[in-house]
C-alpha positions, 0 to 999 in steps of 0.5 A, a space after each residue: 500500500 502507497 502513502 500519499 506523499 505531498 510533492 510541495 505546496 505549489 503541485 497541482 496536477 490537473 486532468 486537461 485531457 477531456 472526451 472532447 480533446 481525446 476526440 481529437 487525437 488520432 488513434 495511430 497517435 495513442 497506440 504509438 504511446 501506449 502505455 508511456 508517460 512522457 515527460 516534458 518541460 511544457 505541457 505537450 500540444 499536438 503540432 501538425 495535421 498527420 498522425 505522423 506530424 503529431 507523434 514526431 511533435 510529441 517525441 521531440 517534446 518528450 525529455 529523458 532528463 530534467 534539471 532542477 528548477 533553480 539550481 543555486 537553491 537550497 533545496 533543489 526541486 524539479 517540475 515537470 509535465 506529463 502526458 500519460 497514455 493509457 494502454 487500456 481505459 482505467 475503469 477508475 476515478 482515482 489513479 495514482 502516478 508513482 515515483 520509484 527508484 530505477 536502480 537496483 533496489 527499486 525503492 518506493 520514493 513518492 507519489 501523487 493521488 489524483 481523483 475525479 478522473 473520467 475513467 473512459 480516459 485513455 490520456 491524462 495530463 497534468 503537472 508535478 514537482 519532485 524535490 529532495 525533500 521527498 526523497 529524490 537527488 540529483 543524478 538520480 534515475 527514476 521510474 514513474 508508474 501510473 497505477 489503479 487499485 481495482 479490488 485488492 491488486 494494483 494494475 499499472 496503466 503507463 510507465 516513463 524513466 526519468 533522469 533529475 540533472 
């Protein structure tokens, strides 16, 4: 079982993609991405008219590595948007994305619970802050984990690996 972990005063992960918006994005454009979550410095738009157009404009939006927000603070913190695309509709009304370590031990750092989603959803976006005060370091490797509780297991929806500079 997962505590909740605040991420800082300032996160405020927001649901922004609706039935409407998911309309609009082709289904090659899911199925190219699914079950990832990208990373990115700006929330991602789709750039073109193709299919093709708007997964190239995705994976060059998409980042491996983040630096800190302000790298001569005290305490470092990394902000940061995602775009996760679900392999399969939740079903859920609560998901939660999971930060872990992606080295050897895999230990549980984090996470940020979010509710009221529509659980026809195949794409959720939001936003997130990660600082050493929950447990991460800089030049640290972690992996982010969307995940749902259906009954007494957790099913994983979308995965991503994450590099804090």
């Amino acid at each position: 079982m997962h505590k909740l972990v605040r991420l800082g005063l300032a996160v405020f992960v927001t649901i922004v993609a609706t039935a409407s918006a998911q309309a609009g994005k082709p289904k090659s454009v899911l199925e190219a991405f699914s079950g990832q979550v990208l990373i990115s410095t700006s929330p991602l738009r789709p750039a073109g008219e193709t299919q093709e157009e708007i997964v190239e404009a995705f994976r060059k939006g998409s980042l491996q590595a983040i630096a800190p927000r302000d790298a001569a603070a005290e305490e470092l913190e990394w902000s940061f948007y995602f775009t996760a695309f679900l392999d399969k509709a939740s079903r859920l009304t609560e998901l939660s994305l999971d930060v872990y370590a992606a080295d050897g031990d895999k230990r549980y750092i984090s996470s940020k619970r979010m509710m009221g989603i529509d659980p026809k959803l195949r794409i959720l976006a939001g936003d997130m802050s990660l600082s050493e005060e929950d447990g991460v370091k800089r030049g640290g490797k972690y992996r982010l984990v969307l995940t749902g509780q259906m009954g007494a297991r957790e099913v994983t929806f979308a995965t991503a690996t994450l590099t804090l500079r």
